[in-house]
LUMNUNU-397983 format. One record per residue: x, z, y of N, C-alpha, C in turn; residue in one letter. Coordinates in steps of 0.1 Angstrom, whole numbers, plus 5000, padded with zeros to 4 digits. Layout:
N
XZYXZYXZYA/...
This chain:
387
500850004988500050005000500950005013X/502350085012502950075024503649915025X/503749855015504649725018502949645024X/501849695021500449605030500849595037X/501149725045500849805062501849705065X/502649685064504449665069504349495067X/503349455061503249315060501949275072X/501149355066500249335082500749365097X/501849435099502249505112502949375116X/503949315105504749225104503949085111X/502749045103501848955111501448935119X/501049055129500549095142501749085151X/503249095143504349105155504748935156X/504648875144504948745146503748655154X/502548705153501548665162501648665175X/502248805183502348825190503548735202X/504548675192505748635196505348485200X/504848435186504148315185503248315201X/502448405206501748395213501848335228X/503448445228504248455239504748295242X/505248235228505648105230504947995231X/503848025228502847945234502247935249X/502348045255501848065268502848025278X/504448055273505348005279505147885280X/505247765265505347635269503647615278X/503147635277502047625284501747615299X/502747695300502447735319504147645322X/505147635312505947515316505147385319X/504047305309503647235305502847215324X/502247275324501647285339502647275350X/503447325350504347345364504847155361X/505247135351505747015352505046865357X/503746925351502746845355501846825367X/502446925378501646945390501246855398X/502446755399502046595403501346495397X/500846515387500246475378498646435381X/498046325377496946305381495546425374X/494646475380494046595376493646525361X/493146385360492846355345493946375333X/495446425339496246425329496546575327X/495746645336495946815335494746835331X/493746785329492646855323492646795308X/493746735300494146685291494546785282X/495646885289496346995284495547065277X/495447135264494947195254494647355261X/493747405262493447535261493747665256X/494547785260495247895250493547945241X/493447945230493148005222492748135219X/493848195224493748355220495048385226X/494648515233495648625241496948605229X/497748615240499048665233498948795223X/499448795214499548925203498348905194X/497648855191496548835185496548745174X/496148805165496248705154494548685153X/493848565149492248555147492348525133X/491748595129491048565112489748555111X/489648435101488548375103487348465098X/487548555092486648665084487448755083X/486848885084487449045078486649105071X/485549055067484349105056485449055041X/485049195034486149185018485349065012X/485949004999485648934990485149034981X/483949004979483349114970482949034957X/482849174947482749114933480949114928X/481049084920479449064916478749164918X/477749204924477049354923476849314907X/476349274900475949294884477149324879X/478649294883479449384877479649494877X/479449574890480149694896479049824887X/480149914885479550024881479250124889X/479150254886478750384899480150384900X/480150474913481450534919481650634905X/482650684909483050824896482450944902X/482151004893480951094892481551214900X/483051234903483751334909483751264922X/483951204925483851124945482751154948X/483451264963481951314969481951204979X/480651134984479951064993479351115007X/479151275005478251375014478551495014X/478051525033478451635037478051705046X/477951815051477351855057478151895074X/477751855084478351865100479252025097X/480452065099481451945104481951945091X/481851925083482951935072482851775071X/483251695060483651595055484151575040X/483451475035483851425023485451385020X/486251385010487551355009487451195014X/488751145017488750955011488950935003X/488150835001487750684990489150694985X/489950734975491250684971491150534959X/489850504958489750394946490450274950X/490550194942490850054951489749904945X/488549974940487849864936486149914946X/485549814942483949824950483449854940X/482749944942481650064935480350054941X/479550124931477650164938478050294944X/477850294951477950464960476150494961X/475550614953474450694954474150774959X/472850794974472750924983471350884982X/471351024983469451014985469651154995X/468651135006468051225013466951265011X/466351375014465251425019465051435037X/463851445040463251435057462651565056X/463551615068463451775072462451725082X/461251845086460651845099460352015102X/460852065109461052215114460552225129X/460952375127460752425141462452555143X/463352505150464852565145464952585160X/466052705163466652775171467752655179X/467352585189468852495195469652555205X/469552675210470252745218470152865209X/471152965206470553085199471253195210X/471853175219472053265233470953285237X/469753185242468753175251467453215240X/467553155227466353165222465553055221X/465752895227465152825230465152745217X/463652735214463252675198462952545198X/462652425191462252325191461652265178X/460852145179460652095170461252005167X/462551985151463251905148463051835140X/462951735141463151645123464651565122X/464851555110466051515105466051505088X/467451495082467751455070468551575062X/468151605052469051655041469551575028X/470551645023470951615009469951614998X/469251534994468251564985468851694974X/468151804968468651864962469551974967X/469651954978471052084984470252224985X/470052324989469252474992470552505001X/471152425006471752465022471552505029X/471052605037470152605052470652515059X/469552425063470452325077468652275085X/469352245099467952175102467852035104X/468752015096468551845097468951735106X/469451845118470151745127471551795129X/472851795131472451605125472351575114X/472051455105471851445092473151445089X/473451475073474251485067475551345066X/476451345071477551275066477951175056X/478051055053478250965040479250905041X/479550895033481450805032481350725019X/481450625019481750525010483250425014X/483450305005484350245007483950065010X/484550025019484049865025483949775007X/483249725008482849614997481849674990X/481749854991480549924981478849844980X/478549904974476849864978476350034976X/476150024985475350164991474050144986X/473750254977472450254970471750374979X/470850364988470050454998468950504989X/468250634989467050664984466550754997X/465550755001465150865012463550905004X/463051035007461851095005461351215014X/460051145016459251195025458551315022X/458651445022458251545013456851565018X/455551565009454251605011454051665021X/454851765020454151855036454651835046X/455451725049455851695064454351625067X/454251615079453251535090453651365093X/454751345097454951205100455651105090X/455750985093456050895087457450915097X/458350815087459850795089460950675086X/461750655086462550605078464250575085X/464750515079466450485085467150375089X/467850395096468150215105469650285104X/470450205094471850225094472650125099X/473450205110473950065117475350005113X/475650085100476950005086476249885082X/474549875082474249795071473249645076X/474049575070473349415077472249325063X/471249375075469849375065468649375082X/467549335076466449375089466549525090X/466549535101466749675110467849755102X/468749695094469349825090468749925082X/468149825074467449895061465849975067X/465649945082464850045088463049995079X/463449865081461749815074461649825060X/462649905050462149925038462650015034X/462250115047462550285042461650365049X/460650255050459250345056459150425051X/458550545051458150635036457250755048X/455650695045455250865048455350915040X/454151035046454551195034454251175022X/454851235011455151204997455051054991X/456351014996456750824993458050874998X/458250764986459850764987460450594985X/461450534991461850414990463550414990X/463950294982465250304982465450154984X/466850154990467449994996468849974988X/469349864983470949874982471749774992X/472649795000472949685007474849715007X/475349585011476749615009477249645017X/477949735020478849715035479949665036X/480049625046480349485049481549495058X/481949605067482449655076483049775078X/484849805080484849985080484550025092X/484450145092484450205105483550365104X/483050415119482150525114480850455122X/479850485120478450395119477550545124X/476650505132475250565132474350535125X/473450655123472250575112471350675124X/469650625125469150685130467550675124X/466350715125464650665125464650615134X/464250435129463450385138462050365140X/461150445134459750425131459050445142X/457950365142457150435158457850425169X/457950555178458250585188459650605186X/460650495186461750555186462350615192X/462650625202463350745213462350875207X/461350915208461351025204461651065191X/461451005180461951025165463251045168X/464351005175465851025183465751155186X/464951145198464651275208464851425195X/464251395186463651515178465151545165X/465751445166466951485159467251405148X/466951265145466551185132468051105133X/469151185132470451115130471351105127X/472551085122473651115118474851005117X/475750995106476750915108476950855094X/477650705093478250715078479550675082X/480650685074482050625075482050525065X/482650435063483250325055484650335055X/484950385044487050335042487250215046X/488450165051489050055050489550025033X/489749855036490749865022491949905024X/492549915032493950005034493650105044X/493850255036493450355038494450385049X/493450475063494250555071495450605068X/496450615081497050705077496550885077X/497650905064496951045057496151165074X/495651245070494851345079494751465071X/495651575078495851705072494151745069X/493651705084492051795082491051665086X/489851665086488851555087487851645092X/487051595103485751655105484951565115X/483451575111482551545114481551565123X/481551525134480851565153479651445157X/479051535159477551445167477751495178X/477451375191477051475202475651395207X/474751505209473151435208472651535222X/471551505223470551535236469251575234X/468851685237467551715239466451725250X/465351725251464651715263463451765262X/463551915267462852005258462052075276X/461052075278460552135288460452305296X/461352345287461552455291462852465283X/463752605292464952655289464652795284X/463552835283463752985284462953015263X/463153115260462953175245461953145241X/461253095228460453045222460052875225X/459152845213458952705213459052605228X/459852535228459552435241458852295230X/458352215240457952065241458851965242X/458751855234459551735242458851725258X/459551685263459751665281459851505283X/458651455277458551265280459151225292X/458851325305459151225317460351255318X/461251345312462551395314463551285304X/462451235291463051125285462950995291X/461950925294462050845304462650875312X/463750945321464150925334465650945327X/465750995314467050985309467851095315X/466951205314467751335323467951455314X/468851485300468251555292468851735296X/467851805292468351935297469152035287X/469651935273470451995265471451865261X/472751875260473851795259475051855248X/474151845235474951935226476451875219X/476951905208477751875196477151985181X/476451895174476151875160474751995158X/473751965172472551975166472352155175X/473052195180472252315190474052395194X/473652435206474252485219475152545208X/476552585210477552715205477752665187X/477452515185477552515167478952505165X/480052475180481352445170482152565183X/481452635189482152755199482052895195X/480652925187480853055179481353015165X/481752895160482452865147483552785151X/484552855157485952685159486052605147X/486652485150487352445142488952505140X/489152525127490652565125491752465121X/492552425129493852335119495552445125X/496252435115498052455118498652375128X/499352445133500552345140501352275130X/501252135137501752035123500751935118X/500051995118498251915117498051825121X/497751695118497251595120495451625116X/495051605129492951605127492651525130X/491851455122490851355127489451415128X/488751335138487551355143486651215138X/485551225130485051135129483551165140X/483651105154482251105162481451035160X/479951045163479150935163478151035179X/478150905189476950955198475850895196X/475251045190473650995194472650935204X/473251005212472350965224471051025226X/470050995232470050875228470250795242X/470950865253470950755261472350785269X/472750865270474250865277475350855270X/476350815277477750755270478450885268X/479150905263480051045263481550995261X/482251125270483751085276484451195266X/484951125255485251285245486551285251X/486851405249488251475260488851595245X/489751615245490651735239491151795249X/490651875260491652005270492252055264X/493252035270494952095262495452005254X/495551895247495851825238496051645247X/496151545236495551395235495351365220X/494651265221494151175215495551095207X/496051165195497351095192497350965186X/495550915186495750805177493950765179X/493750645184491950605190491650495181X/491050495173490450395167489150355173X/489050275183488150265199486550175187X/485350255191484450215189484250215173X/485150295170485450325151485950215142X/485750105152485850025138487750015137X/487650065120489050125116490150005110X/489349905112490149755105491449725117X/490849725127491649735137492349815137X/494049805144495049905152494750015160X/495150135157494550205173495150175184X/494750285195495750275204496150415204X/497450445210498150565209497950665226X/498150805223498150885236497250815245X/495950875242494850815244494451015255X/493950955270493251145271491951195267X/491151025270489451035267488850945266X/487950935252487650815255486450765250X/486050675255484550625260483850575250X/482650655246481750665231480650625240X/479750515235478650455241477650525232X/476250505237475250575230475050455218X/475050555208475050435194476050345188X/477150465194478350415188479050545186X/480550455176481550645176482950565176X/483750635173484850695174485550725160X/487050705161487750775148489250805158X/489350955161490650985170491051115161X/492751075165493251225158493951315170X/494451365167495051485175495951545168X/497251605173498251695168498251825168X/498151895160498252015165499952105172X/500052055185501452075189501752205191X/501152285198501552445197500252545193X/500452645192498852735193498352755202X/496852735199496452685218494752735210X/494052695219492452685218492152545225X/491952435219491852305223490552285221X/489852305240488552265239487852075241X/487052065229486451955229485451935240X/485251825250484151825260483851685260X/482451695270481851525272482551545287X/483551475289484351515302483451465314X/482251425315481151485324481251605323X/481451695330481851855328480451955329X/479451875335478051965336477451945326X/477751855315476751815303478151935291X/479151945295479952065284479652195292X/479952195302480052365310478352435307X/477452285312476052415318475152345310X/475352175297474452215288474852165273X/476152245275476652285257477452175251X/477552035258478951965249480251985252X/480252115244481652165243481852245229X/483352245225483352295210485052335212X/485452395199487152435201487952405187X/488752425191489152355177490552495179X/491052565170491852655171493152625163X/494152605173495852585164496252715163X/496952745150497652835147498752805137X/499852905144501352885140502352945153X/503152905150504352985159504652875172X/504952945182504852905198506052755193X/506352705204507352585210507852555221X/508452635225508752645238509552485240X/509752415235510252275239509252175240X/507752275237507052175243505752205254X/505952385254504852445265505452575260X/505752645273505852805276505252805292X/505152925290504952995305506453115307X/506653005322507353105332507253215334X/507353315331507253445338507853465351X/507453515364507853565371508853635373X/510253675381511253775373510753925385X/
Protein backbone atom coordinates (compact mmCIF):
# COMPACT_ATOMS: atom_id res chain seq x y z
CA UNK A 1 0.00 0.00 0.00
CA UNK A 2 2.91 2.35 0.73
CA UNK A 3 4.57 1.80 -2.77
CA UNK A 4 0.41 2.96 -4.02
CA UNK A 5 0.77 6.16 -2.00
CA UNK A 6 4.38 6.89 -3.36
CA UNK A 7 3.20 5.96 -6.93
CA UNK A 8 0.17 8.19 -6.74
CA UNK A 9 2.22 11.20 -5.05
CA UNK A 10 4.68 10.38 -7.76
CA UNK A 11 1.85 11.14 -10.51
CA UNK A 12 0.49 14.22 -9.09
CA UNK A 13 4.28 15.50 -9.05
CA UNK A 14 4.87 14.55 -12.61
CA UNK A 15 1.47 16.21 -13.40
CA UNK A 16 2.26 18.95 -11.79
CA UNK A 17 5.73 19.63 -13.72
CA UNK A 18 4.07 18.54 -16.90
CA UNK A 19 1.67 21.31 -16.07
CA UNK A 20 4.18 23.89 -15.54
CA UNK A 21 5.64 23.00 -19.03
CA UNK A 22 2.77 23.38 -20.57
CA UNK A 23 1.76 26.76 -19.38
CA UNK A 24 5.26 27.86 -19.99
CA UNK A 25 5.30 26.90 -23.69
CA UNK A 26 2.02 28.38 -23.77
CA UNK A 27 2.42 31.89 -22.72
CA UNK A 28 5.90 31.63 -24.93
CA UNK A 29 3.56 30.47 -27.75
CA UNK A 30 1.63 33.85 -27.17
CA UNK A 31 4.29 36.40 -26.64
CA UNK A 32 5.65 35.23 -29.89
CA UNK A 33 2.71 35.53 -31.59
CA UNK A 34 1.61 38.96 -30.65
CA UNK A 35 1.96 40.26 -34.11
CA UNK A 36 0.17 37.83 -35.32
CA UNK A 37 -3.12 38.13 -36.97
CA UNK A 38 -5.96 37.61 -34.06
CA UNK A 39 -7.18 34.46 -36.51
CA UNK A 40 -3.79 32.89 -35.84
CA UNK A 41 -4.13 33.55 -31.91
CA UNK A 42 -7.43 32.30 -31.52
CA UNK A 43 -5.94 29.11 -33.21
CA UNK A 44 -3.66 28.41 -30.13
CA UNK A 45 -5.07 25.38 -28.06
CA UNK A 46 -6.62 26.12 -24.72
CA UNK A 47 -4.82 24.98 -21.11
CA UNK A 48 -6.92 22.17 -20.02
CA UNK A 49 -6.29 21.99 -16.50
CA UNK A 50 -4.37 24.12 -13.80
CA UNK A 51 -0.96 23.32 -13.36
CA UNK A 52 -0.49 20.34 -10.76
CA UNK A 53 -3.50 18.53 -11.66
CA UNK A 54 -3.83 15.42 -12.98
CA UNK A 55 -7.78 14.73 -14.52
CA UNK A 56 -9.01 11.16 -14.41
CA UNK A 57 -11.55 10.35 -16.26
CA UNK A 58 -13.37 8.41 -13.43
CA UNK A 59 -12.58 7.83 -9.62
CA UNK A 60 -15.73 5.55 -9.04
CA UNK A 61 -13.89 1.78 -8.22
CA UNK A 62 -14.37 -1.00 -10.73
CA UNK A 63 -16.70 -2.99 -8.95
CA UNK A 64 -17.29 -6.66 -8.92
CA UNK A 65 -20.61 -8.35 -9.42
CA UNK A 66 -23.01 -7.72 -6.45
CA UNK A 67 -24.10 -11.59 -7.07
CA UNK A 68 -20.64 -12.30 -6.25
CA UNK A 69 -19.92 -10.37 -3.13
CA UNK A 70 -20.45 -11.89 0.16
CA UNK A 71 -21.27 -10.12 3.82
CA UNK A 72 -18.58 -8.13 5.28
CA UNK A 73 -16.97 -10.42 8.24
CA UNK A 74 -19.14 -10.80 10.93
CA UNK A 75 -16.31 -9.14 13.29
CA UNK A 76 -16.17 -5.47 11.22
CA UNK A 77 -18.10 -3.11 13.15
CA UNK A 78 -20.13 -0.69 10.59
CA UNK A 79 -21.83 1.44 13.70
CA UNK A 80 -21.56 3.66 16.28
CA UNK A 81 -22.75 5.73 18.52
CA UNK A 82 -21.69 9.99 18.65
CA UNK A 83 -18.61 10.42 19.42
CA UNK A 84 -17.13 7.21 19.28
CA UNK A 85 -16.41 5.49 15.90
CA UNK A 86 -16.20 2.35 14.17
CA UNK A 87 -12.48 0.94 13.52
CA UNK A 88 -11.28 1.09 9.54
CA UNK A 89 -12.34 -0.97 6.77
CA UNK A 90 -8.82 -2.93 6.80
CA UNK A 91 -10.26 -5.38 3.87
CA UNK A 92 -9.17 -4.88 0.46
CA UNK A 93 -12.24 -6.36 -1.45
CA UNK A 94 -16.14 -4.99 -1.79
CA UNK A 95 -18.38 -6.54 0.64
CA UNK A 96 -22.42 -6.22 1.64
CA UNK A 97 -22.10 -4.03 4.56
CA UNK A 98 -25.61 -4.56 6.91
CA UNK A 99 -27.25 -1.68 9.22
CA UNK A 100 -30.65 -1.53 10.12
CA UNK A 101 -31.96 1.34 12.21
CA UNK A 102 -34.81 1.87 14.21
CA UNK A 103 -36.81 5.69 14.35
CA UNK A 104 -36.62 7.17 17.70
CA UNK A 105 -39.37 9.85 18.37
CA UNK A 106 -39.00 11.36 22.13
CA UNK A 107 -39.34 14.11 24.18
CA UNK A 108 -35.17 14.53 25.58
CA UNK A 109 -33.42 17.13 27.67
CA UNK A 110 -31.19 19.51 24.95
CA UNK A 111 -29.83 21.81 27.41
CA UNK A 112 -29.54 19.87 30.83
CA UNK A 113 -27.95 23.32 32.60
CA UNK A 114 -31.32 25.11 31.74
CA UNK A 115 -33.75 22.21 31.56
CA UNK A 116 -34.92 22.96 28.22
CA UNK A 117 -36.83 19.83 26.70
CA UNK A 118 -37.79 19.09 23.18
CA UNK A 119 -39.37 17.01 20.92
CA UNK A 120 -36.78 14.81 19.03
CA UNK A 121 -36.86 12.31 16.40
CA UNK A 122 -34.04 10.55 15.06
CA UNK A 123 -32.30 7.04 14.52
CA UNK A 124 -30.97 4.07 16.49
CA UNK A 125 -29.06 0.92 16.11
CA UNK A 126 -31.77 -1.50 15.58
CA UNK A 127 -31.40 -3.85 18.55
CA UNK A 128 -29.04 -1.64 20.81
CA UNK A 129 -30.79 -0.77 24.72
CA UNK A 130 -28.26 2.16 24.61
CA UNK A 131 -29.89 5.18 26.04
CA UNK A 132 -29.60 7.67 23.19
CA UNK A 133 -32.14 10.21 21.72
CA UNK A 134 -31.55 9.74 18.44
CA UNK A 135 -29.90 12.69 17.36
CA UNK A 136 -27.60 12.49 15.98
CA UNK A 137 -28.22 9.21 14.40
CA UNK A 138 -25.77 6.65 14.81
CA UNK A 139 -22.48 6.63 12.68
CA UNK A 140 -21.81 4.02 9.59
CA UNK A 141 -18.60 3.19 8.03
CA UNK A 142 -18.31 1.03 5.23
CA UNK A 143 -15.71 0.74 2.38
CA UNK A 144 -16.02 2.50 -1.37
CA UNK A 145 -17.19 -0.31 -3.88
CA UNK A 146 -19.48 -1.91 -0.77
CA UNK A 147 -23.21 -2.23 -1.35
CA UNK A 148 -24.67 -0.89 1.63
CA UNK A 149 -27.61 -3.01 2.50
CA UNK A 150 -29.96 -0.19 4.53
CA UNK A 151 -33.02 -1.61 6.60
CA UNK A 152 -34.93 1.16 8.60
CA UNK A 153 -38.20 0.52 10.89
CA UNK A 154 -40.81 2.54 11.94
CA UNK A 155 -41.77 1.35 15.39
CA UNK A 156 -45.76 1.10 15.98
CA UNK A 157 -45.86 3.56 18.49
CA UNK A 158 -44.16 6.40 16.86
CA UNK A 159 -46.76 9.03 15.25
CA UNK A 160 -45.09 10.01 12.01
CA UNK A 161 -43.96 8.71 8.86
CA UNK A 162 -40.17 8.86 7.88
CA UNK A 163 -37.45 7.79 5.98
CA UNK A 164 -33.60 8.52 4.78
CA UNK A 165 -31.88 10.53 2.08
CA UNK A 166 -28.22 9.44 2.17
CA UNK A 167 -26.06 11.68 0.59
CA UNK A 168 -23.09 8.57 0.03
CA UNK A 169 -25.82 7.06 -2.09
CA UNK A 170 -26.71 7.70 -5.88
CA UNK A 171 -30.16 6.53 -6.34
CA UNK A 172 -33.62 8.90 -6.26
CA UNK A 173 -33.28 11.01 -3.31
CA UNK A 174 -30.70 9.01 -1.83
CA UNK A 175 -32.58 6.12 -1.10
CA UNK A 176 -35.18 8.77 0.45
CA UNK A 177 -38.29 7.35 -1.89
CA UNK A 178 -37.90 3.84 -0.83
CA UNK A 179 -37.50 4.24 2.84
CA UNK A 180 -40.82 5.59 3.35
CA UNK A 181 -41.91 3.65 6.28
CA UNK A 182 -44.82 4.79 8.60
CA UNK A 183 -45.47 3.44 11.94
CA UNK A 184 -44.87 -0.28 11.98
CA UNK A 185 -43.34 -0.68 8.25
CA UNK A 186 -40.16 -1.27 7.60
CA UNK A 187 -38.23 -1.01 4.06
CA UNK A 188 -34.75 -1.82 2.99
CA UNK A 189 -32.61 -0.42 -0.06
CA UNK A 190 -29.12 -1.80 -1.34
CA UNK A 191 -27.08 0.74 -3.20
CA UNK A 192 -23.35 0.87 -3.93
CA UNK A 193 -21.19 3.47 -2.87
CA UNK A 194 -19.66 4.89 -5.22
CA UNK A 195 -17.62 7.64 -3.46
CA UNK A 196 -15.24 8.00 -0.22
CA UNK A 197 -15.56 10.49 2.01
CA UNK A 198 -17.88 11.39 5.21
CA UNK A 199 -21.56 11.93 3.94
CA UNK A 200 -24.77 13.24 5.62
CA UNK A 201 -27.81 11.24 5.72
CA UNK A 202 -30.92 12.97 6.84
CA UNK A 203 -35.44 12.54 6.63
CA UNK A 204 -36.60 13.78 3.83
CA UNK A 205 -40.25 13.08 4.22
CA UNK A 206 -42.87 15.78 4.32
CA UNK A 207 -41.79 18.75 5.81
CA UNK A 208 -38.35 18.64 5.48
CA UNK A 209 -36.66 21.27 7.45
CA UNK A 210 -38.75 20.43 10.17
CA UNK A 211 -38.09 16.47 10.20
CA UNK A 212 -34.19 18.31 10.16
CA UNK A 213 -35.42 20.80 12.72
CA UNK A 214 -36.43 17.79 15.10
CA UNK A 215 -33.13 15.91 14.75
CA UNK A 216 -33.48 13.25 11.81
CA UNK A 217 -29.56 12.97 11.06
CA UNK A 218 -26.39 11.75 11.12
CA UNK A 219 -23.30 10.80 9.10
CA UNK A 220 -21.80 7.82 7.07
CA UNK A 221 -18.03 7.53 6.18
CA UNK A 222 -16.75 5.50 3.18
CA UNK A 223 -12.97 4.24 3.27
CA UNK A 224 -11.04 5.02 0.45
CA UNK A 225 -9.34 2.22 -1.38
CA UNK A 226 -6.14 3.43 -0.05
CA UNK A 227 -6.58 3.81 3.54
CA UNK A 228 -5.83 7.12 5.47
CA UNK A 229 -3.03 7.67 7.01
CA UNK A 230 -3.06 5.73 10.41
CA UNK A 231 -5.15 7.93 13.44
CA UNK A 232 -4.16 7.19 17.00
CA UNK A 233 -7.96 8.24 17.91
CA UNK A 234 -11.24 8.73 15.49
CA UNK A 235 -14.33 10.53 16.46
CA UNK A 236 -17.49 11.43 15.37
CA UNK A 237 -19.15 15.29 15.59
CA UNK A 238 -22.49 16.70 14.42
CA UNK A 239 -23.01 20.21 14.66
CA UNK A 240 -26.87 20.83 14.35
CA UNK A 241 -29.55 23.59 15.30
CA UNK A 242 -32.52 23.86 17.11
CA UNK A 243 -35.45 26.27 17.10
CA UNK A 244 -37.18 25.77 20.03
CA UNK A 245 -39.47 28.85 21.34
CA UNK A 246 -38.48 29.12 24.46
CA UNK A 247 -35.08 28.90 26.54
CA UNK A 248 -36.35 28.45 29.78
CA UNK A 249 -37.07 24.54 31.67
CA UNK A 250 -39.58 22.22 30.39
CA UNK A 251 -41.15 21.28 27.02
CA UNK A 252 -40.55 24.15 24.27
CA UNK A 253 -42.13 24.07 20.60
CA UNK A 254 -40.49 24.18 17.34
CA UNK A 255 -40.30 28.07 16.62
CA UNK A 256 -41.54 28.00 12.62
CA UNK A 257 -40.85 31.71 12.24
CA UNK A 258 -37.48 31.38 13.87
CA UNK A 259 -37.01 28.48 11.25
CA UNK A 260 -38.05 30.38 8.44
CA UNK A 261 -35.93 33.38 9.20
CA UNK A 262 -33.04 30.94 9.80
CA UNK A 263 -32.28 32.26 13.27
CA UNK A 264 -31.78 29.17 15.53
CA UNK A 265 -31.75 29.70 19.34
CA UNK A 266 -29.60 26.48 19.94
CA UNK A 267 -26.16 25.91 17.91
CA UNK A 268 -25.15 22.60 19.32
CA UNK A 269 -22.28 19.59 18.73
CA UNK A 270 -23.93 16.03 18.68
CA UNK A 271 -27.46 16.57 19.75
CA UNK A 272 -27.76 19.01 23.11
CA UNK A 273 -25.81 21.93 24.79
CA UNK A 274 -22.46 20.48 27.10
CA UNK A 275 -22.45 16.75 25.08
CA UNK A 276 -18.75 17.05 24.36
CA UNK A 277 -17.89 19.94 27.51
CA UNK A 278 -19.19 17.91 30.49
CA UNK A 279 -17.60 14.72 28.58
CA UNK A 280 -14.09 15.95 26.79
CA UNK A 281 -12.68 14.19 24.39
CA UNK A 282 -9.41 12.52 25.59
CA UNK A 283 -6.15 11.94 23.33
CA UNK A 284 -2.04 11.84 24.55
CA UNK A 285 0.47 14.01 23.42
CA UNK A 286 1.74 12.33 20.26
CA UNK A 287 -1.77 11.68 19.06
CA UNK A 288 -2.84 12.00 15.87
CA UNK A 289 -7.11 12.73 16.04
CA UNK A 290 -9.22 12.67 13.46
CA UNK A 291 -12.52 14.26 13.50
CA UNK A 292 -15.00 12.90 11.30
CA UNK A 293 -17.79 16.19 10.97
CA UNK A 294 -20.91 16.33 9.27
CA UNK A 295 -23.12 19.76 9.49
CA UNK A 296 -26.40 19.35 9.90
CA UNK A 297 -27.74 22.37 9.58
CA UNK A 298 -30.05 22.81 8.70
CA UNK A 299 -29.15 26.13 7.49
CA UNK A 300 -25.76 27.71 8.60
CA UNK A 301 -22.34 26.98 7.49
CA UNK A 302 -20.03 26.27 10.36
CA UNK A 303 -16.28 27.57 10.81
CA UNK A 304 -14.76 24.49 12.78
CA UNK A 305 -11.76 25.98 14.69
CA UNK A 306 -9.40 23.90 17.29
CA UNK A 307 -8.45 26.95 19.96
CA UNK A 308 -5.08 26.18 20.91
CA UNK A 309 -4.24 23.82 18.24
CA UNK A 310 -4.48 23.53 13.95
CA UNK A 311 -5.89 21.46 11.67
CA UNK A 312 -2.67 19.22 10.93
CA UNK A 313 -4.35 17.70 8.00
CA UNK A 314 -8.07 18.97 6.02
CA UNK A 315 -9.64 16.66 3.95
CA UNK A 316 -11.92 19.95 2.59
CA UNK A 317 -15.60 18.89 2.13
CA UNK A 318 -14.64 15.11 3.18
CA UNK A 319 -14.20 13.80 0.25
CA UNK A 320 -11.04 11.58 1.17
CA UNK A 321 -9.95 10.53 -2.49
CA UNK A 322 -8.42 13.68 -2.65
CA UNK A 323 -5.02 15.18 -0.97
CA UNK A 324 -5.51 17.28 2.02
CA UNK A 325 -4.31 20.43 2.68
CA UNK A 326 -1.90 20.87 5.56
CA UNK A 327 -1.89 23.65 8.77
CA UNK A 328 -5.20 24.44 8.06
CA UNK A 329 -6.77 27.06 11.44
CA UNK A 330 -10.56 26.72 10.34
CA UNK A 331 -12.39 25.50 8.13
CA UNK A 332 -15.54 26.03 6.16
CA UNK A 333 -18.33 23.05 6.60
CA UNK A 334 -21.41 24.13 4.52
CA UNK A 335 -24.82 23.02 5.70
CA UNK A 336 -24.96 19.39 4.31
CA UNK A 337 -21.73 18.81 4.11
CA UNK A 338 -18.52 17.59 6.35
CA UNK A 339 -15.20 17.35 6.88
CA UNK A 340 -12.26 14.80 7.74
CA UNK A 341 -9.44 16.97 9.80
CA UNK A 342 -6.79 15.79 12.21
CA UNK A 343 -5.01 17.55 14.82
CA UNK A 344 -1.82 16.76 16.86
CA UNK A 345 -1.84 16.49 20.14
CA UNK A 346 1.45 18.90 20.74
CA UNK A 347 1.52 19.68 24.39
CA UNK A 348 -1.18 19.27 27.35
CA UNK A 349 -3.59 21.84 26.76
CA UNK A 350 -7.60 21.80 26.80
CA UNK A 351 -8.22 22.27 22.98
CA UNK A 352 -11.51 23.88 22.59
CA UNK A 353 -13.56 22.90 19.49
CA UNK A 354 -15.89 25.98 18.20
CA UNK A 355 -18.17 27.18 15.16
CA UNK A 356 -15.71 30.18 15.07
CA UNK A 357 -18.91 32.39 14.77
CA UNK A 358 -18.17 32.82 18.48
CA UNK A 359 -22.00 33.61 19.57
CA UNK A 360 -23.27 30.29 18.09
CA UNK A 361 -20.13 28.36 20.56
CA UNK A 362 -20.00 30.95 23.59
CA UNK A 363 -24.01 31.76 24.07
CA UNK A 364 -25.63 28.76 22.11
CA UNK A 365 -23.38 25.70 22.79
CA UNK A 366 -21.10 24.90 19.62
CA UNK A 367 -18.42 24.30 21.56
CA UNK A 368 -16.71 20.99 22.91
CA UNK A 369 -12.91 20.06 24.30
CA UNK A 370 -10.85 17.73 23.54
CA UNK A 371 -8.22 17.07 26.55
CA UNK A 372 -4.21 16.38 25.76
CA UNK A 373 -2.44 14.68 28.28
CA UNK A 374 1.25 13.98 28.85
CA UNK A 375 4.30 15.92 29.82
CA UNK A 376 4.82 19.81 28.98
CA UNK A 377 7.26 20.97 25.80
CA UNK A 378 8.69 23.79 26.40
CA UNK A 379 10.18 23.89 22.66
CA UNK A 380 6.96 24.27 21.67
CA UNK A 381 4.81 26.51 24.42
CA UNK A 382 5.82 27.63 27.95
CA UNK A 383 4.89 30.49 29.86
CA UNK A 384 7.34 33.22 30.99
CA UNK A 385 7.15 33.79 34.38
CA UNK A 386 7.83 37.13 35.62
CA UNK A 387 11.21 37.27 37.69
Amino acid sequence: MKNMNVQRWGTLLLGALGGVVIALGLWSLGDLGAASAPAEAADLPAPVAAAGVVWEETITPFLSQKASLELAPADEVHVANAPDMPPPITRTDQRIVEVHFDVVENVATIDPQSGVEFETWGYKIAGDDTPVIGTPGPVIRARVGDVFRFTVTNPPTNTHPHNVDFHAVTGQGGGAADTVVAPGETATIEARLLYPGVFMYHCAFGDVPEHIAHGMYGGIVVDPEEPLPAADKEFYIVQSEYYTDSLEAGLSELDRDALFDEEPSMVVFNGTKGALTENPLEINVGDRARFYFVNAGIDLDSNFHPIGSHWDAVWQEGATYSPPIRGSQTTLVPAGGGVVADLIGQVPSRIVLVDHALTRAFYKGAIGFVDVAGSPNPEIFEAIKSP
